[in-house]
Each structure stands twice: as C-alpha cells, then as structure tokens.
N, CA, C and O of each residue as an XYZ file, in Angstrom:
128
protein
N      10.423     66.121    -11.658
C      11.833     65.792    -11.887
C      12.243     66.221    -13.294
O      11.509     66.257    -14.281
N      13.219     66.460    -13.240
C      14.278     67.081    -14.489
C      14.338     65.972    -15.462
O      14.006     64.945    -14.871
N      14.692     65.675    -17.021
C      14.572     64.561    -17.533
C      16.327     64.656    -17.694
O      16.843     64.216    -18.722
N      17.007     65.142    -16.816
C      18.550     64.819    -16.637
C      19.153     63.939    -15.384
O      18.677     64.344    -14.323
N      19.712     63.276    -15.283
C      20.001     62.119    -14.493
C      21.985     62.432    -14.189
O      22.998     62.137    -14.824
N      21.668     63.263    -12.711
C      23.372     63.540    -12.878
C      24.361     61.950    -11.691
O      24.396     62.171    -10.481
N      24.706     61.231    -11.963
C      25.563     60.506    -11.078
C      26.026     60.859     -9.856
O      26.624     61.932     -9.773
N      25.826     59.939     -8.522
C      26.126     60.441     -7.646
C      27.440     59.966     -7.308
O      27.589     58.826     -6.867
N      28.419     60.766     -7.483
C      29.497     60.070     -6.794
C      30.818     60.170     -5.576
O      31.949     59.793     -5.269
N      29.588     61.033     -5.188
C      30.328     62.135     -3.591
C      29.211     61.580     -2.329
O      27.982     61.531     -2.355
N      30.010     61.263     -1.437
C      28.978     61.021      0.048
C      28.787     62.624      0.348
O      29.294     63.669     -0.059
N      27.657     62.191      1.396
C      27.096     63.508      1.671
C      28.133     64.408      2.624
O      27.798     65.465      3.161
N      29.067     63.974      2.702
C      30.302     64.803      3.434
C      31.443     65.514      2.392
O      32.368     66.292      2.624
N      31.050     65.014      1.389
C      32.299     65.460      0.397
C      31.002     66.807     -0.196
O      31.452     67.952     -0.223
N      29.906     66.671     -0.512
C      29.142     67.199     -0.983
C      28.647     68.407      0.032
O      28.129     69.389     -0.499
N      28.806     68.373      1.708
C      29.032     69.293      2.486
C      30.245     70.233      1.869
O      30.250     71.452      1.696
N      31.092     69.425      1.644
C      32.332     70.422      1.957
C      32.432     71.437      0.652
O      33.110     72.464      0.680
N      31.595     70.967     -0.597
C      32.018     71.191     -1.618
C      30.790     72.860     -2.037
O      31.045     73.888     -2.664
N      29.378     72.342     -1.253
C      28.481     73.297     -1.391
C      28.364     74.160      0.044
O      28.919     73.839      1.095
N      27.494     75.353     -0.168
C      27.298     75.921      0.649
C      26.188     75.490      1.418
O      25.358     74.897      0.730
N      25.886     75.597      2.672
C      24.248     75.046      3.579
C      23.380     75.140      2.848
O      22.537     74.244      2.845
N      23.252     76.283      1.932
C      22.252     76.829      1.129
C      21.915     75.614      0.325
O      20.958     74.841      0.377
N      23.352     75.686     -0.701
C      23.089     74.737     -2.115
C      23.098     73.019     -1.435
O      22.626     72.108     -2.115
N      23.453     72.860     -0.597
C      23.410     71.137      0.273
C      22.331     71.246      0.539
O      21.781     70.643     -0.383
N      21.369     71.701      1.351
C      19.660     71.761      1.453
C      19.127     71.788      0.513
O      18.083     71.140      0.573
N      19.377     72.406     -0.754
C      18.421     72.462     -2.170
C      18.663     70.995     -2.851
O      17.929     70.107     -3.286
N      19.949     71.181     -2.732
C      20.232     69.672     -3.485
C      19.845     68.326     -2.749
O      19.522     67.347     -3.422
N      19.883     68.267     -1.102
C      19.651     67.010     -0.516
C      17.957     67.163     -0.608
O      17.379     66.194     -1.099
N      17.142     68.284     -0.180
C      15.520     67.777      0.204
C      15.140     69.237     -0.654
O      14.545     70.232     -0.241
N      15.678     68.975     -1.900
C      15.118     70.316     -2.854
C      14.139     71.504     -1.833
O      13.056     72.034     -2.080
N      14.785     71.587     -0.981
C      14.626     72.876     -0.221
C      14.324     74.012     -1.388
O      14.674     73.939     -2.567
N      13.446     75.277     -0.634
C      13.336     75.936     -1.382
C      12.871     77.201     -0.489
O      12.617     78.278     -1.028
C-alpha cells in the first residue's frame, strides 16, 4: 500500500460512471 490515504466519497456507481472498465478494475481489485 501507498503511504497516501485518498477519501472515499463516490459509491461504486458514481465511480463507474466517472472511470473507464479499465481504471474501475484497477482501482476496485487493483487489477493489473
């Protein structure tokens, strides 16, 4: 883990809409 701590303050539907499949998979299960 990163020693940066970003706030979550989007449900995972706002955070769909906002990233691409790509970047929503990296970011939800650090896909890679």
């Amino acid at each position: 883990m990163d020693s940066h701590t970003y706030p979550v303050t989007r449900t995972d539907a706002e955070w769909r809409a906002r990233l691409t499949p790509e970047q929503y998979a990296v970011m939800r299960n650090h896909g890679t």
